[in-house]
Every structure is written in C-alpha cells, then in structure tokens.
N, C-alpha and C positions, 0 to 999 in steps of 0.2 A: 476507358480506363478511369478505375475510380481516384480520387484526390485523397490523399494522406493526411492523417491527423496525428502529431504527436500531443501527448497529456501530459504533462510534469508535474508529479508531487514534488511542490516545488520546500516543503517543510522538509520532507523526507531529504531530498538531494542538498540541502543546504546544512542541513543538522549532520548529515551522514560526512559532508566537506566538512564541516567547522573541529570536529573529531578526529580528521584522517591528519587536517594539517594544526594539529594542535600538539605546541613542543611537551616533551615528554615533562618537566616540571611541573605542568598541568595535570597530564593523562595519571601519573602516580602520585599526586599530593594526596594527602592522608585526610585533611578537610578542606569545606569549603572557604574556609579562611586565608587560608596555604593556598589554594589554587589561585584566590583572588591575588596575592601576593606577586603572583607572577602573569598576570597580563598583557603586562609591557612586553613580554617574548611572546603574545600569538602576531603574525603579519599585520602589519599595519600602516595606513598613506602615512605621507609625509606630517601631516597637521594631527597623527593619534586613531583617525579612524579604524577601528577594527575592520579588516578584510582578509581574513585566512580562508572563512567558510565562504567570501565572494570570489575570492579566488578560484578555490574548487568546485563551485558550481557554477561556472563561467567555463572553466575546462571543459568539463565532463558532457554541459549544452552543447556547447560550440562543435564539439565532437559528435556529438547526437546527430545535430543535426547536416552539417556537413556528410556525415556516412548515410542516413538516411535519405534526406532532402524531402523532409514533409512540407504538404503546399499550407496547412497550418498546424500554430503552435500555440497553447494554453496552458498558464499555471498555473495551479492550483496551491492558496496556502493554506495551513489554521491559520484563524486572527484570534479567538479564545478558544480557553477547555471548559467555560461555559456554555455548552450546546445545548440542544434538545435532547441528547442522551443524559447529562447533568442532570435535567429534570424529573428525566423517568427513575435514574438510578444514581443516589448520590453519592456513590462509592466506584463510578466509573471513573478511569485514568489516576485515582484519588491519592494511589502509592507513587505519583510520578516527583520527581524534584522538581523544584521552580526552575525556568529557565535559566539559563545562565547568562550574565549583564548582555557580553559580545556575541551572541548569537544572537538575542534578544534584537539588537540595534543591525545586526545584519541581515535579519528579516528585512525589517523597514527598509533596510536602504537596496535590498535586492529587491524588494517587492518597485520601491520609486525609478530603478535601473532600467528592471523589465517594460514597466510601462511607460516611461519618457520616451522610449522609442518607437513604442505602439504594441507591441506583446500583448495579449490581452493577458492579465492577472485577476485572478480571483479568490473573493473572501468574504466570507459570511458571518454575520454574527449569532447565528441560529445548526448553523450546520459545518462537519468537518470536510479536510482538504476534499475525500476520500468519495463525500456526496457531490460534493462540485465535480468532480471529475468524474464521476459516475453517471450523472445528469449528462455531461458534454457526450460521452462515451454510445448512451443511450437514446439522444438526440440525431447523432451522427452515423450511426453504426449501419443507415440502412444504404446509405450515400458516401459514406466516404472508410478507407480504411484505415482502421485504429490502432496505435499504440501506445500503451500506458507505462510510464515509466516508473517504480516506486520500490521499496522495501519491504513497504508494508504490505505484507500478509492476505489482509481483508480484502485487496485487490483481485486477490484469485477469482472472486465470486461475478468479477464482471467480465472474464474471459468466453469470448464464443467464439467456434471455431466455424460457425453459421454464417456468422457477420464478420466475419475476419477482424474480431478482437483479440488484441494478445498484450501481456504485460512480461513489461523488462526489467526483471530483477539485477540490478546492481549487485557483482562477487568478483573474485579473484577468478582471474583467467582459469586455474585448475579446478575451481569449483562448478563454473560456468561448462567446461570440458565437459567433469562427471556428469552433472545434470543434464546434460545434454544424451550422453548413452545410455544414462538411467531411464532415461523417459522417450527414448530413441526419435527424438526431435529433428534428425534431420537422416532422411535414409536413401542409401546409395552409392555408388564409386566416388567417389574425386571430388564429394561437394565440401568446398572453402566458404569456411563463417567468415562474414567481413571481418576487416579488425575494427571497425567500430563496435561490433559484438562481440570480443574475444572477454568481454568484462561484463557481461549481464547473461544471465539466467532465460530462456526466453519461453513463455507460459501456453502451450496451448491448451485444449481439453484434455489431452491426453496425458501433456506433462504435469498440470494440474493432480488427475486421476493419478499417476502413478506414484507422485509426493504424497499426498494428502487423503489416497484410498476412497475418493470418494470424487465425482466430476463438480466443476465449478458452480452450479447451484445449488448446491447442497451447502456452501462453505458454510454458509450461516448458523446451519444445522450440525454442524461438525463443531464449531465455535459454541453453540449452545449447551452442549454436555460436556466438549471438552472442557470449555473456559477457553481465556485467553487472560495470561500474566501480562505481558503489557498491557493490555487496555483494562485488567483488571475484571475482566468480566467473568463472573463467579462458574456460569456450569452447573452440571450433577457430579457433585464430589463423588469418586469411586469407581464412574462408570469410561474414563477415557479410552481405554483398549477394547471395550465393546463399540464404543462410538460409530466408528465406519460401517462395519457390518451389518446392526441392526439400521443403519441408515439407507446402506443398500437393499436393505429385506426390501423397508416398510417405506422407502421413498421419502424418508426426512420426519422432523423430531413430531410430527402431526400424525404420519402414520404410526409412530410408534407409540402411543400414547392411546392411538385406536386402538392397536393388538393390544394394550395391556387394558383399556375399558371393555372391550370384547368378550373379557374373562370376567365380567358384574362383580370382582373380586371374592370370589368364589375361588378356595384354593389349591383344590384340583386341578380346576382347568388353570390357576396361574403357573400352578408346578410342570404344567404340561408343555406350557409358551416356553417357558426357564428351560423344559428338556430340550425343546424342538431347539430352540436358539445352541443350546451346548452341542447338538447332532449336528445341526443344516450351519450352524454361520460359526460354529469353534468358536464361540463362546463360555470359555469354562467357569468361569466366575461369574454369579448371578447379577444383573445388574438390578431385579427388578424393584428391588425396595430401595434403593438409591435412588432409582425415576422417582419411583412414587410420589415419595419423600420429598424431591426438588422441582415438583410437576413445575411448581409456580415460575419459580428462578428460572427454569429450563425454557419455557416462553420467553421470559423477561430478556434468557442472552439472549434468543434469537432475533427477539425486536432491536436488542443493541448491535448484534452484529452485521445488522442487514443492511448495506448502503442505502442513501435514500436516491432515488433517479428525478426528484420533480424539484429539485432545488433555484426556487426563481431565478436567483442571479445567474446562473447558468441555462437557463431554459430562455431567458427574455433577451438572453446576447447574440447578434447575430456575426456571428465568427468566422462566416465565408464575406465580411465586408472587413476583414483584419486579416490577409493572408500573409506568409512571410516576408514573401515579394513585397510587400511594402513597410516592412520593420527598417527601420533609419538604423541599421548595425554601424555604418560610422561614426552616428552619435556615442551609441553604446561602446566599442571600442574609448570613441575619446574621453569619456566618463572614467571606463578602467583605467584608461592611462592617466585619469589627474589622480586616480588612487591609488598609482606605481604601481598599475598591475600591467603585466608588459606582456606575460605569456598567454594568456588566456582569450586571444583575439579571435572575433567571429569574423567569416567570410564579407565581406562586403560585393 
C-alpha cells in the first residue's frame, strides 16, 4: 500500500481564510483607507496579533488531515511576485493589489507555526507556490499517492489519474455536489463523500476534461490562447471559444500552429483549414488571423502557464525523513492557544 501525500497551497488556503473571516467593514469599504480603518475588527491574540486568516487555515488543515490521514504533509507558499515569469514577462500578475498589511504578517507567522513543529514549508525566491508543489507532486507521484489542495486553477495541469494525482478544490458543499455529477466523479449505489470532502471539488482527468474541454496537459495550452485574468496572462485576443477544440484537433497550441504553417500561408489552402475547422470542430468564427497575429504572445502564455517540476528547493528535500507521525502538533496547538485561538486544534 502506497503512503499518502497531502500538498498545501498554503498562499492559496491562507488568503482564501483571511477573506472568509473578514468582518463585513472590511469586505465593503469603498477604499483602501476605509478598510485600513477598520483592523481592529479582523480576529486577533490578546497582545494585536492578526489571526483571522490563522484561524481558518488551521481549521480547514486540521480537517484535511484528520479525514484524510496523509503519512506526509507539505506547504507550499509564494515569498515574492518577483519570479522568473516577472522576468520573461513584466506585465505578469501586474493588475494584482499589494497585499494587504494582516495577511501580509499572517503569512510569516503561519509560515514560522507550520515549521516549529516540523511541517516542512516551502519557498522560493525564483519560483511560485504552484512550482514547489508541482516539483513535490512529480517527485513523489511514482511512490506515493497525491493530493493537492488549492484554488488555483493552474493546478489542473498536474492531475494524473496514472499516478493517482488529484487536486482538491475548495467550494461550498453545493457546488462541490454539482461538480461532482457534472464530471461523474464518483459512480454507483450508495457511495458516501466523506465529510471531510463535502467542501472541495475533487479533480481527476476526467473531471478536469469535463470543466475545462480539454485533459490536464493541455492546461497550459488552454491558458495560452485563452489567457488568464488573474495571472494576467495575455493569450490570442478573439480566439477563447475555438480554444479547446482546435486543441483537441492538433494536440495543443504547437500543433496548431503546424496546421496553420502547413498552409506556407497560401490562401486557399488557409481558407480551407478555416472551412475544415467550421465543419469537423463547430468552429464558426475564424480564429486564424487572431493565431497569426499573437503567434509570439501565444508561446509566451504557454511558457508562463506551465508549472516548473525541477524546482531545487523541492527536489533536494527529502520529505519521507519529515512524516506526520512526527509533527510536534502539541506544540502547534499550544502556539494557537497563546493566540486565543481555541477552536482550530489538530489531533495530537
């Protein structure tokens, strides 16, 4: 029997907390002045600390793992939005707000929680959550079985249902339900979702394919023409509703760029790829001078949208010498409680 790996976007589950238990003063102020205004109402220890969004990702772990009982556990944060995609493209993430002061400082001290008890945590100054865990993911995948916990999207693209990877989207019980029928994720009489699961989305290839029209390594390539608004990543303006299909054709944004050089742009034969596409993939709107036009960009997403799998800091960890069976959770509880936090206790 293989050993269990849970992967926590630990950005993602901490931002996602600091938001859910954020008093409404905040959540509707009109600027950032006005929100600053009112800080004093998010949770907080006895001596000021902000702890709303350690609150709820202390819930929501402890839960995790409890229902699970993964024999390890790794989290993954950003430490900057300085990466190597900054580099390539310096209009990535670039519409995002600054962080906000209290979430800011509840990184840090979730990041110092996790590991004073021996958690491994992880963080790079080169690369995001997203490649660290993807590295762990792709390390581990042959030996042990995966799962990935996050919000984020881009995680789709490290789902195999080969290696029994799969990622747990965080949603409301009903939404978690729908996805579940919509992508027929679990089939048969009488089968009961834990309730540690009644609240995440859960990804395999298939659920993947039936969201997104397209199986998990393709995401990148889906992301490459469609774009992506949060990450700002630009795309072929025009062509999102052809995306999946011509990705299906030609096996992602490299084949398709053969079928359209195939044509020595000669315009016969490109009217002719335009008809096949409108007949064979119900493409009714031409995409082809849209490609054309953002051949360049259209690489560029796909180089931004591709996890990286060789990120040292995660490659050079050896994280079957950190199983959970040896996290000091006493410690961690007693930590939560000198910061009045009472409900969010892990199993000891």
């Amino acid at each position: 029997m293989r050993s269990k790996l849970l992967i926590v976007d630990g950005s993602s589950m901490l931002a996602t907390a600091y938001y859910a238990y954020m008093p409404n003063e905040m959540k509707f102020a009109k600027s950032d002045e006005e929100r600053e205004m009112h800080y004093d109402k998010l949770l907080h220890a006895p001596d000021g600390t902000y702890t709303n969004a350690v609150f709820g990702m202390s819930v929501q772990l402890s839960k995790l793992l409890s229902g699970w009982k993964p024999d390890y556990l790794a989290v993954a944060f950003d430490k900057t939005r300085n990466t190597f995609r900054r580099g390539m493209y310096d209009g990535y993430k670039a519409q995002r707000k600054e962080t906000q002061r209290p979430l800011k400082e509840q990184m840090v001290l979730m990041q110092d929680l996790l590991s004073s008890c021996g958690i491994p945590v992880f963080l790079s100054d080169t690369y995001e959550a997203d490649d660290l865990a993807g590295t762990l993911a792709w390390k581990y995948r042959e030996s042990m079985t995966v799962r990935l916990v996050s919000k984020d999207r881009d995680y789709l693209q490290l789902v195999s249902d080969e290696h029994d990877v799969r990622l747990w989207v965080p949603a409301s019980e009903k939404d978690a339900e729908d996805a579940r029928k919509a992508a027929s994720l679990y089939i048969g009489d009488g089968f009961t979702v834990p309730d540690f699961m009644k609240h995440f989305i859960e990804y395999t290839d298939k659920a993947v394919y039936a969201d997104k029209g397209v199986y998990p390594g393709n995401i990148p390539d889906l992301k490459a023409i469609e774009g992506d608004s949060s990450d700002n990543i630009p795309g072929v303006k025009g062509v999102s509703s052809a995306a999946a299909p011509l990705i299906r054709e030609y096996g992602g944004v490299k084949g398709i760029y053969e079928a359209i050089d195939s044509c020595g742009g000669d315009a016969k034969q490109e009217k002719e790829l335009v008809a096949f596409w409108k007949t064979a993939l119900s493409v009714s709107r031409s995409p082809i001078n849209a490609l054309k036009r953002d051949r360049e960009m259209a690489f560029l997403s796909l180089d931004l949208a591709t996890i990286r799998t060789y990120c040292d800091e995660a490659l050079d960890f050896d994280l079957e010498a950190s199983p959970v069976k040896a996290v000091d959770f006493r410690k961690l509880n007693g930590r939560l409680l000198n910061l009045g936090i009472k409900n969010a206790r892990f199993k000891e």
